[in-house]
PAZAMAR-220888 format. One line per field, with one value per residue: residue in one letter; y negated, x negated, z of N, C-alpha, C in turn; chain. Coordinates in nm, 3 decimals, padded with zeros to 5 digits. Each point is the difference from the previous one (the first is absolute). Example, Ala and Ser with C-alpha at 12.3 -4.5 7.8 and 13.67 -1.06 7.14 Angstrom:
resn <- (a|s)
n.Y <- (00.569|-00.105)
n.X <- (-01.319|00.035)
n.Z <- (00.780|-00.072)
ca.Y <- (-00.119|-00.119)
ca.X <- (00.089|-00.082)
ca.Z <- (00.000|00.006)
c.Y <- (-00.120|-00.109)
c.X <- (-00.090|00.077)
c.Z <- (00.000|00.073)
chain <- (A|A)
! end
This chain:
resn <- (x|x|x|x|x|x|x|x|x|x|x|x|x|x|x|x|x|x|x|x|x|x|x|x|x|x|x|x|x|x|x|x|x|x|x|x|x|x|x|x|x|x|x|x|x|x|x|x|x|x|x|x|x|x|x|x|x|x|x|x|x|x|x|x|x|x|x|x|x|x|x|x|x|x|x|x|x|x|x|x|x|x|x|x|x|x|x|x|x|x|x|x|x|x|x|x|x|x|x|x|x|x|x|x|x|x|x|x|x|x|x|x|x|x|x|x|x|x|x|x|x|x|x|x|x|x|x|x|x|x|x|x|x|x|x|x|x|x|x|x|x|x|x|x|x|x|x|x|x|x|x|x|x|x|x|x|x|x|x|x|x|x|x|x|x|x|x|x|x|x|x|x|x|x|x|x|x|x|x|x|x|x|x|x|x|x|x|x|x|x|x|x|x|x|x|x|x|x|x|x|x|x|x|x|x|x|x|x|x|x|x|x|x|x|x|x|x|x|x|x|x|x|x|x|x|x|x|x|x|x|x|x|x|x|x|x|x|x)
n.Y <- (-09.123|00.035|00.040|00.008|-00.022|00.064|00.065|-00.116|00.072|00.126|-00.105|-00.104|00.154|00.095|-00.091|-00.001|00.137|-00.027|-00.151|00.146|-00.020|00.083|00.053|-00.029|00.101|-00.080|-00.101|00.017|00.138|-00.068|-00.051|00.084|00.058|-00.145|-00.014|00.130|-00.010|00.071|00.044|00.127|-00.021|00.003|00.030|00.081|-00.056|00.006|00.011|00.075|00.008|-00.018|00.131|-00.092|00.023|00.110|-00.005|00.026|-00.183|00.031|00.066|00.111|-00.010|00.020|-00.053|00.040|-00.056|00.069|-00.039|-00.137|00.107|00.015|00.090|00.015|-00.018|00.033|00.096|00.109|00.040|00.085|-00.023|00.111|-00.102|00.097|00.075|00.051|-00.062|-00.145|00.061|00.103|-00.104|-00.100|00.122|00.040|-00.155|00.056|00.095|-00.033|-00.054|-00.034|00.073|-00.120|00.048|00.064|-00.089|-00.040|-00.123|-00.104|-00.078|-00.010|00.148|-00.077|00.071|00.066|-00.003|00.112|-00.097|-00.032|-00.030|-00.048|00.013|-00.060|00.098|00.005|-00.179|00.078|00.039|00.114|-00.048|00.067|-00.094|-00.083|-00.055|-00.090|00.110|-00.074|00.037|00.130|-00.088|-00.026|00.100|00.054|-00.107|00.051|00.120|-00.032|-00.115|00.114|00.077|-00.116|00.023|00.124|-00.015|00.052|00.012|00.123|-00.021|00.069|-00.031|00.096|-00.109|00.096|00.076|-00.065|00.053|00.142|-00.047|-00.048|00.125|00.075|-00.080|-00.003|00.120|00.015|-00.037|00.143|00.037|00.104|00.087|00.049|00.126|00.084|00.054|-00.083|-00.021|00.139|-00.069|00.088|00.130|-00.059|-00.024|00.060|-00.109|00.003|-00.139|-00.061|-00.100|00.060|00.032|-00.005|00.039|00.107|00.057|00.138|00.091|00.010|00.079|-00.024|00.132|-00.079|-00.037|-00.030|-00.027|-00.030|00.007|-00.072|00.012|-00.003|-00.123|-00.093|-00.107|00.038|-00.027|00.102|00.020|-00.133|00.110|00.162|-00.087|-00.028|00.100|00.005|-00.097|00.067|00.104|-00.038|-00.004|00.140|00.016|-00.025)
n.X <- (-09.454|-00.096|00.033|-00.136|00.054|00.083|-00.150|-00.008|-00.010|00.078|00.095|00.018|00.007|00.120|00.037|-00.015|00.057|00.057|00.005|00.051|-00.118|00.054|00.050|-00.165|-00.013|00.098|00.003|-00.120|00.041|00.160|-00.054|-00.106|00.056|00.018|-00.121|-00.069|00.043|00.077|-00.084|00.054|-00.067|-00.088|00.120|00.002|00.081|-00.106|00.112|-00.095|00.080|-00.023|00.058|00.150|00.064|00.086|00.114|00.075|00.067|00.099|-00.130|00.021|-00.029|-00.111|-00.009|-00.137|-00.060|-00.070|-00.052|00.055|00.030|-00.109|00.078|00.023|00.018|-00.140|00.054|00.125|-00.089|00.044|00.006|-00.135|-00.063|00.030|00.038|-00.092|00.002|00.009|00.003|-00.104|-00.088|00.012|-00.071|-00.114|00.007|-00.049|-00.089|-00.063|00.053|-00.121|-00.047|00.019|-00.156|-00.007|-00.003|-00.097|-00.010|00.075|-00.036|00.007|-00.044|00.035|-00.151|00.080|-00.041|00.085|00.001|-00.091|-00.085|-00.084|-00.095|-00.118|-00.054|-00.055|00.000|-00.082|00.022|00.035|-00.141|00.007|00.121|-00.144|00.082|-00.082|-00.050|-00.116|00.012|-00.015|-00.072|-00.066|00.068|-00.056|-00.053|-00.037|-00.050|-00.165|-00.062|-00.059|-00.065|-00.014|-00.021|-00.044|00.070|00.042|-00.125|00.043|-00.017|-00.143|00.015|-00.127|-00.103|00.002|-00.141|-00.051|00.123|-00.033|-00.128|00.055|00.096|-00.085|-00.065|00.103|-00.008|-00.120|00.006|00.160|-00.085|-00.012|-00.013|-00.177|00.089|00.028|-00.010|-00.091|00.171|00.011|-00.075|00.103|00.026|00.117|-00.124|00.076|00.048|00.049|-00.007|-00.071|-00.053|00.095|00.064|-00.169|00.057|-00.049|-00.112|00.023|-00.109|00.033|-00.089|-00.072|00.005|-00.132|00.123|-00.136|-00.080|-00.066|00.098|00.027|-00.127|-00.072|00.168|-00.138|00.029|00.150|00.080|00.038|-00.130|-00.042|00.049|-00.023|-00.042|00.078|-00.006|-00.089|-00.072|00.062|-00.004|-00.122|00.045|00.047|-00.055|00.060)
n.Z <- (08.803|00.023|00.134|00.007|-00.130|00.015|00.019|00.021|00.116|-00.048|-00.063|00.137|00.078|-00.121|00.038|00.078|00.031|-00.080|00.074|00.077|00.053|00.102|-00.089|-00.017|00.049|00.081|00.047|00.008|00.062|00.058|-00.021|00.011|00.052|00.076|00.025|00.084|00.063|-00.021|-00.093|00.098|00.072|-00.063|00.012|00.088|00.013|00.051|00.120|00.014|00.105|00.107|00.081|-00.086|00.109|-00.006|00.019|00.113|-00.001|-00.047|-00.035|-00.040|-00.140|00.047|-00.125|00.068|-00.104|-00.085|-00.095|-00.011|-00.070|-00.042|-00.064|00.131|00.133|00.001|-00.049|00.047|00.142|00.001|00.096|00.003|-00.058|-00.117|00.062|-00.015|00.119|-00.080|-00.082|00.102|00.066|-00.106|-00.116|00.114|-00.036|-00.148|-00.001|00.108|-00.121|-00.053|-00.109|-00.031|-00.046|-00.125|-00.055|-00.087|-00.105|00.071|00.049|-00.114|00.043|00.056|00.039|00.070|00.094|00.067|00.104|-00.093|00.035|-00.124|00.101|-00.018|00.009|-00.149|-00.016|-00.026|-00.153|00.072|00.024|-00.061|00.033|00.024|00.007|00.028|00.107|-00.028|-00.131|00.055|00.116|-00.080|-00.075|00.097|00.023|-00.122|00.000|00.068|-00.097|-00.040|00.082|00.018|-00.127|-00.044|00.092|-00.097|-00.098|-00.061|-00.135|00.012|-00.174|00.056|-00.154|00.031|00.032|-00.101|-00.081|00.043|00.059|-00.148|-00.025|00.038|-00.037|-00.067|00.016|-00.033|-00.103|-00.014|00.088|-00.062|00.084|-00.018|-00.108|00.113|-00.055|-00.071|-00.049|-00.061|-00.056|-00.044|-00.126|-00.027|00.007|00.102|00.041|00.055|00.014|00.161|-00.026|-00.032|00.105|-00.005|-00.120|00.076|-00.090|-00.063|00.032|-00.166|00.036|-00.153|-00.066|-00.065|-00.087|00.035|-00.105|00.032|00.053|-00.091|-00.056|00.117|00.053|00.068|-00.129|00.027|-00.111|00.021|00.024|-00.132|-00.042|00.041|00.004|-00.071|00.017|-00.011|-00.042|-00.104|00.055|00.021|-00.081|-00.057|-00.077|00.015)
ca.Y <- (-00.075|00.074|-00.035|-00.029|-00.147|-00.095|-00.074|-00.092|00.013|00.104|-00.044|-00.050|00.121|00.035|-00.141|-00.007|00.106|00.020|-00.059|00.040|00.015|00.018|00.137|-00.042|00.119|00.025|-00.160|00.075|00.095|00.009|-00.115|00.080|00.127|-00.087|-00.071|00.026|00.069|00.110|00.009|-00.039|-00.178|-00.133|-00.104|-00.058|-00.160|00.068|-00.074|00.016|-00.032|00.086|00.005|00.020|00.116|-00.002|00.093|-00.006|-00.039|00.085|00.089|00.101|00.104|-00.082|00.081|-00.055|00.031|-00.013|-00.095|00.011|00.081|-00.099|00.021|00.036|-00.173|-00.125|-00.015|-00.052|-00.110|00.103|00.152|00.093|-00.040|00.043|00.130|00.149|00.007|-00.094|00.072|00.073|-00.055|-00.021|00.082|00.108|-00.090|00.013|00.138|-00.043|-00.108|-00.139|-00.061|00.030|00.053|00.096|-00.043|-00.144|00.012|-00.153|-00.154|00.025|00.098|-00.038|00.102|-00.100|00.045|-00.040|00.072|00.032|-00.090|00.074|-00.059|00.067|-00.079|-00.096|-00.004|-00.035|00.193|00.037|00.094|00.161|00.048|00.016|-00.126|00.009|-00.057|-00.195|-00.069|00.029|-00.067|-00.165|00.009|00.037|-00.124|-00.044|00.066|-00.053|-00.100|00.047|00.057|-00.138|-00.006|00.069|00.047|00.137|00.122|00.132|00.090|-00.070|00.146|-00.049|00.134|00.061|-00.009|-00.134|-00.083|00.056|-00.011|-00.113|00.001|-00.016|-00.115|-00.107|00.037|-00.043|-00.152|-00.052|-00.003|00.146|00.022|00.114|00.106|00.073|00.049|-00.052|00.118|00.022|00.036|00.082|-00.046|-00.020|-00.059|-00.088|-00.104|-00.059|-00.104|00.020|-00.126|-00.025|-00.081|-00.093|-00.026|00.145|00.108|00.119|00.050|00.077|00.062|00.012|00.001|-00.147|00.059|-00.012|00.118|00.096|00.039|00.023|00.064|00.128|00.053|-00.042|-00.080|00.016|-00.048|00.065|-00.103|-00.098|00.000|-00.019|-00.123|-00.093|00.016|00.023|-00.134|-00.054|00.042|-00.026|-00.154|-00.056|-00.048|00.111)
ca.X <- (-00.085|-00.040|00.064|-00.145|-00.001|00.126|-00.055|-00.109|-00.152|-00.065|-00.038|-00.118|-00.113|-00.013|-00.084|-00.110|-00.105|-00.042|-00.142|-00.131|-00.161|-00.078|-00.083|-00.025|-00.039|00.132|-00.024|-00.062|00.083|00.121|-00.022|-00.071|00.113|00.064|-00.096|-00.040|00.144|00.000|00.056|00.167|00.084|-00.097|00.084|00.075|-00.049|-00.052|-00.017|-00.136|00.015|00.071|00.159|00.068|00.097|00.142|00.146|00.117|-00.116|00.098|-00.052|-00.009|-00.079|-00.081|-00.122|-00.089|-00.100|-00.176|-00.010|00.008|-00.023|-00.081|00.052|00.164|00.045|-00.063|-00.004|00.141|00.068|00.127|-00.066|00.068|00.044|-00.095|-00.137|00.044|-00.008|00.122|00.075|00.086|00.058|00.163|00.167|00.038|00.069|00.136|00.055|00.009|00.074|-00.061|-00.008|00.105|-00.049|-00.131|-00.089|-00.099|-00.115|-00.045|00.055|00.192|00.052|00.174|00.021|00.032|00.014|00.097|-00.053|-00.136|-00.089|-00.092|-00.083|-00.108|-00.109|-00.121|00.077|-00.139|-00.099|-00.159|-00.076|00.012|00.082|-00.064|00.011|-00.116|00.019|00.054|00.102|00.123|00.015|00.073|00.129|00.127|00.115|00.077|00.134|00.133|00.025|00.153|00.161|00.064|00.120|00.026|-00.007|00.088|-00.068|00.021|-00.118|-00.119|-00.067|-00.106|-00.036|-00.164|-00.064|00.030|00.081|00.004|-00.118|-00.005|00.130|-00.055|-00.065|00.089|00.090|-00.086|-00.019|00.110|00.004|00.017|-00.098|-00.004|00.063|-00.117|-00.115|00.042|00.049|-00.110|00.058|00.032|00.127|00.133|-00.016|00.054|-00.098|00.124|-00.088|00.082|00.066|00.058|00.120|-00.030|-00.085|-00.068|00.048|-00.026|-00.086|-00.010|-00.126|-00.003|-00.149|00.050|00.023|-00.114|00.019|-00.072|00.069|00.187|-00.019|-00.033|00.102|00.028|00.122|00.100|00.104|00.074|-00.069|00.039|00.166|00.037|-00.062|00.073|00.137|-00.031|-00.052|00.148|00.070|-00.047|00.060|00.135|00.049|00.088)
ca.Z <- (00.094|00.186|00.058|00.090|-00.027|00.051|00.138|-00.033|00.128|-00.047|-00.154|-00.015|00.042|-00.097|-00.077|00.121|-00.012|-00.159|00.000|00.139|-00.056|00.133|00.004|-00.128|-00.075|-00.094|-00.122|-00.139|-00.100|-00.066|-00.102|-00.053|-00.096|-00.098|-00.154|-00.118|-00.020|-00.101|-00.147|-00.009|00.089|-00.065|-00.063|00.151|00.123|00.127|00.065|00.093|00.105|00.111|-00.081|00.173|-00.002|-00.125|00.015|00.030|00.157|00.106|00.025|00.199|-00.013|-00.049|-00.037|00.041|-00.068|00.021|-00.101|-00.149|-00.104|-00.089|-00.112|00.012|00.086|00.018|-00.194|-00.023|00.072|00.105|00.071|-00.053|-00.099|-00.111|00.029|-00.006|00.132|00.058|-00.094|00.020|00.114|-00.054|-00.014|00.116|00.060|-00.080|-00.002|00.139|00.092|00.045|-00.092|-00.125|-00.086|00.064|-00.103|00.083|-00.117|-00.028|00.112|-00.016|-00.056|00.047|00.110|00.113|00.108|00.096|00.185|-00.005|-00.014|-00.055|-00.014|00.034|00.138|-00.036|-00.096|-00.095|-00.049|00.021|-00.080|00.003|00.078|00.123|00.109|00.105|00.108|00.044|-00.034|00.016|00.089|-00.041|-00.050|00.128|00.012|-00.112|00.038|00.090|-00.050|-00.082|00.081|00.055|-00.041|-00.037|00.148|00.051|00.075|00.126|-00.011|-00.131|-00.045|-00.059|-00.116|00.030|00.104|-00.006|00.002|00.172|00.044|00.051|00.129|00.155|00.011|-00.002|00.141|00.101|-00.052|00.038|00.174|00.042|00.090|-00.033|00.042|00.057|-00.110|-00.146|-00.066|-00.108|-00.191|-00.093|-00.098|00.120|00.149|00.052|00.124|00.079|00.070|00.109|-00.003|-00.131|00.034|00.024|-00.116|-00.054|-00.105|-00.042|-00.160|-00.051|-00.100|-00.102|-00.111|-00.056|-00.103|-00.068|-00.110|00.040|00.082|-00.066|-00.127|00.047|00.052|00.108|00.023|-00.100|00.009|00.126|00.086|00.079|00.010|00.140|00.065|-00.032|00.050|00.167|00.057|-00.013|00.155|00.104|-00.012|00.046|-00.095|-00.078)
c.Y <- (00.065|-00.152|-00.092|-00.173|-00.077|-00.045|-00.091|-00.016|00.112|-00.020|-00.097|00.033|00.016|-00.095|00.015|00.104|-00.014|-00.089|00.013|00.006|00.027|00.095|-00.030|00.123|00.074|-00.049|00.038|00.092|-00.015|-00.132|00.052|00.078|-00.046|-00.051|00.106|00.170|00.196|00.012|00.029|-00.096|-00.122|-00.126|-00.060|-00.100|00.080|-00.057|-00.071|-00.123|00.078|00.059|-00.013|00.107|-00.048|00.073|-00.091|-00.055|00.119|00.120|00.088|00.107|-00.135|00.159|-00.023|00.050|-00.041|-00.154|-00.003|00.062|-00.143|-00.022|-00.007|-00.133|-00.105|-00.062|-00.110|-00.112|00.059|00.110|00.119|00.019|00.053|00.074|00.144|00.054|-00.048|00.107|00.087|-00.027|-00.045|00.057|00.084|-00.140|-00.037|00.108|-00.025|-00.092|-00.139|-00.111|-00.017|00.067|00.091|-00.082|-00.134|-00.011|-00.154|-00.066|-00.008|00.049|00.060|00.127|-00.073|00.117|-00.009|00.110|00.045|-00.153|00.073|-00.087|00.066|-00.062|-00.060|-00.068|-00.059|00.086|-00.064|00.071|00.181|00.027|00.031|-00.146|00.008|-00.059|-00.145|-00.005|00.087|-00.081|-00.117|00.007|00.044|-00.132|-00.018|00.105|-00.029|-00.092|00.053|00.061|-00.129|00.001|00.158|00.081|00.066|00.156|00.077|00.114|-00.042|00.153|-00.036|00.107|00.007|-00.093|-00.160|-00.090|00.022|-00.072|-00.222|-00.048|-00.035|-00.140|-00.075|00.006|-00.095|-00.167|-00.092|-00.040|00.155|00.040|00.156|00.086|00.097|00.152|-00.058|00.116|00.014|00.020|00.078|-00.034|00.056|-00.002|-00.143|-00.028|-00.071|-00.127|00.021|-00.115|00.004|-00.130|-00.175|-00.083|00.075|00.075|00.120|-00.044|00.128|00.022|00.066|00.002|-00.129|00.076|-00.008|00.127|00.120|00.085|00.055|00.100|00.146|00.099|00.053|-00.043|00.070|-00.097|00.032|-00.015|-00.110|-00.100|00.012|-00.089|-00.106|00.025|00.062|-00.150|-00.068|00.048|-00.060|-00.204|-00.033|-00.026|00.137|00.056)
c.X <- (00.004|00.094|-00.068|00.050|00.091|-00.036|-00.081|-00.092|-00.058|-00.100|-00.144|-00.122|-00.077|-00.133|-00.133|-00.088|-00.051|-00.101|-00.139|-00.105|-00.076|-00.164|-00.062|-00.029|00.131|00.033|-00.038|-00.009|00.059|-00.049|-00.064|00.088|00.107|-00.008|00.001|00.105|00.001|00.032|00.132|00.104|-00.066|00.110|00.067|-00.088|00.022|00.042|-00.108|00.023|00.084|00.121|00.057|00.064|00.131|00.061|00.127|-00.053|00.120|-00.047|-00.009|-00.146|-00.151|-00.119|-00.108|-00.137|-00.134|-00.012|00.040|-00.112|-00.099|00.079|00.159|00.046|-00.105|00.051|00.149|00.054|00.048|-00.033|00.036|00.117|-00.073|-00.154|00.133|00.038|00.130|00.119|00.057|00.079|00.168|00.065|00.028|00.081|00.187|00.103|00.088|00.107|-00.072|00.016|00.102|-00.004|-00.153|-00.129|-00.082|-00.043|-00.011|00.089|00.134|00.083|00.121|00.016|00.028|00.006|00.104|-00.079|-00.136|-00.095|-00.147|-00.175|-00.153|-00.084|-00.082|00.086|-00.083|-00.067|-00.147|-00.121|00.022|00.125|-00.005|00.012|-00.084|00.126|00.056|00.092|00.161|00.056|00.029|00.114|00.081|00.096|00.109|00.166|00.090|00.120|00.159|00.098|00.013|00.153|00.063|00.007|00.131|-00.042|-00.003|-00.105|-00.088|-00.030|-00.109|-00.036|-00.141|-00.049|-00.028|00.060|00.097|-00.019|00.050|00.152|-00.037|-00.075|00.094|00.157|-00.074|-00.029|00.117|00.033|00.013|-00.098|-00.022|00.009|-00.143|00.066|00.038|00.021|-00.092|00.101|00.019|00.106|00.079|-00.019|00.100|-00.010|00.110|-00.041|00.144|00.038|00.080|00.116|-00.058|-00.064|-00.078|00.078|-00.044|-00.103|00.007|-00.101|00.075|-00.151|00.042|-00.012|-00.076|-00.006|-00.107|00.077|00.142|-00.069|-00.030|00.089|-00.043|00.133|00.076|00.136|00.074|-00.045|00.015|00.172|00.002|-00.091|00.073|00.173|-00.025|00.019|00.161|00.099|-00.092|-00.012|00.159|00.125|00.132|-00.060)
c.Z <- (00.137|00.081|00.098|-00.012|00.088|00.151|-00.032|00.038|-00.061|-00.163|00.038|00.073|-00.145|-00.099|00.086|-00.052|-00.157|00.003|00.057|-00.085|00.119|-00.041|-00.126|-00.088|-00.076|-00.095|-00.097|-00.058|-00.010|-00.132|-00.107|-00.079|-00.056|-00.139|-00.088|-00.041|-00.011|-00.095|-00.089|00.027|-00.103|-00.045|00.116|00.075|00.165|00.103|00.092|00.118|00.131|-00.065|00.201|-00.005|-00.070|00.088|00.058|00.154|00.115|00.003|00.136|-00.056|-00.060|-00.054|-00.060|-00.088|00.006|-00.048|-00.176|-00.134|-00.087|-00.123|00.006|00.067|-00.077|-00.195|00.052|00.128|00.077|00.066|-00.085|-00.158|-00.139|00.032|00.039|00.144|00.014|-00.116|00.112|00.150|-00.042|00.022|00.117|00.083|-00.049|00.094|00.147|00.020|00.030|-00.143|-00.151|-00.103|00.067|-00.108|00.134|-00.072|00.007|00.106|-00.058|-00.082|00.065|00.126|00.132|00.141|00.136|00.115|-00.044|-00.007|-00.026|00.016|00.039|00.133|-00.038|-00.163|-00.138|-00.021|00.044|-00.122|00.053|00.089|00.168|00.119|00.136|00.124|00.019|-00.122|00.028|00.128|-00.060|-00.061|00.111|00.010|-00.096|00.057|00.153|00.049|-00.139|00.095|00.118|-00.098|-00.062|00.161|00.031|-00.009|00.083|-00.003|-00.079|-00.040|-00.038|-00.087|00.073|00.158|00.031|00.079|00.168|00.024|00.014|00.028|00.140|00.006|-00.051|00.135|00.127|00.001|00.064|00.118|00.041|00.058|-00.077|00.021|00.057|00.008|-00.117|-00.098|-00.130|-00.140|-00.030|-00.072|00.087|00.175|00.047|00.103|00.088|00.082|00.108|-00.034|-00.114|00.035|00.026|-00.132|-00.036|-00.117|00.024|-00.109|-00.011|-00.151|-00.098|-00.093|-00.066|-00.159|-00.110|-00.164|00.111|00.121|-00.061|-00.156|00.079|00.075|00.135|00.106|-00.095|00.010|00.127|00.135|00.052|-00.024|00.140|00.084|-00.035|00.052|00.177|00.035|00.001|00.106|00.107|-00.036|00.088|-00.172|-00.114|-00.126)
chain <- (A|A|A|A|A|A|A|A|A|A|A|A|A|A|A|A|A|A|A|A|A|A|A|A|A|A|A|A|A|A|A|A|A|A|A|A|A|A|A|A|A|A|A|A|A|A|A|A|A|A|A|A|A|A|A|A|A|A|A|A|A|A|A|A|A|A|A|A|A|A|A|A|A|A|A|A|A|A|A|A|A|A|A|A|A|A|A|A|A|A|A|A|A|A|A|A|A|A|A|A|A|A|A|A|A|A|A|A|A|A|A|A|A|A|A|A|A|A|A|A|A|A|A|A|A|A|A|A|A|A|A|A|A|A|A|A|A|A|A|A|A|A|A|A|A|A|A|A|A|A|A|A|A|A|A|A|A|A|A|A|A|A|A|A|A|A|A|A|A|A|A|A|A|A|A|A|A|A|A|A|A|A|A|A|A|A|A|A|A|A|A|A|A|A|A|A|A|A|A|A|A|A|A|A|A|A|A|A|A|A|A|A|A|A|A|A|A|A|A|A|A|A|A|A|A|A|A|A|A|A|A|A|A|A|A|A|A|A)
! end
């Protein structure tokens, strides 16, 4: 059992977001792909509702994703949970020191997370993997509303431009004033916030371990190893 529980404010966020229906165009694809499923999956019960975030609320490393996979979160429930993305994100989390195992295949599959917290900027598959503007704004509350209690954060890794991009609007949501020149995305771009001592984090950029990025070796294991053990010295963490 993730550790998220033993907070009761965090367990009844958890309850909250799974009932959101802000965004009706979400609503109805994630329901949609619910029903009518993939043919390999045809026997699985879909979760088709928001996914919250999962890890360790004593987190210093928060890492920060696009949206749940149609086939992968929105099927099992769990961020990054059963798609080929969340496979290799694990084990470069195994490998690192975050995770007990390098596997993700179901809500309780006994994987458990230490100093990582795992969530997305939008928490509802999108059609084509594409989240509009207003609804990546209407999910901004949901996370900020998660680090109220997951608020030992030292650093945010973000997978891809995305997920940059809504580091800075949730820094900003937080009371942070914007960084000038707004730092730019890259893989292992790192980002130092002045306010760190004030509840400020470091970002650090990452390719999002998408197949189209990890089959072409865009992304390699070794890669986003060293992003995971970078984020782990600039946490502070042994």
């Amino acid at each position: 059992m993730s550790r998220r529980h033993a907070d009761p404010g965090l367990a009844a966020l958890e309850a909250e977001v799974t009932r959101c229906r802000r965004c009706p165009r979400l609503v109805d694809w994630r329901e949609q792909v619910a029903r009518e499923k993939r043919a390999s999956f045809k026997d699985d019960t879909y979760w088709g509702r928001p996914i919250p975030g999962f890890g360790d609320p004593r987190a210093r490393v928060l890492i920060l994703g696009l949206a749940p996979a149609a086939h992968g979160a929105n099927r099992t429930g769990r961020v990054f949970t059963g798609d080929r993305s969340g496979d290799f994100l694990f084990a470069s989390l195994h490998r690192t020191g975050f995770a007990n195992k390098p596997t993700s295949v179901a809500r309780d599959d006994g994987l458990q997370l230490t100093d990582a917290w795992i969530t997305a900027a939008v928490r509802c598959a999108p059609p084509a993997n594409k989240p509009t503007p207003d609804e990546r704004d209407a999910c901004l509350p949901w996370t900020v509303a998660e680090l109220e209690h997951v608020s030992d954060v030292r650093v945010v890794v973000c997978l891809g431009a995305f997920a940059w991009d809504a580091a800075l609007r949730l820094r900003a949501a937080l009371g942070h004033a914007p960084p000038r020149p707004k730092p730019k995305f890259g893989h292992g771009a790192l980002w130092y916030d002045d306010d760190r001592e004030d509840g400020g984090w470091a970002l650090l950029g990452t390719y999002h371990p998408s197949q189209q990025n990890t089959f072409t070796g865009v992304l390699t294991e070794a890669m986003m190893d060293d992003v995971f053990t970078t984020a782990r010295d600039v946490a502070g963490l042994a």
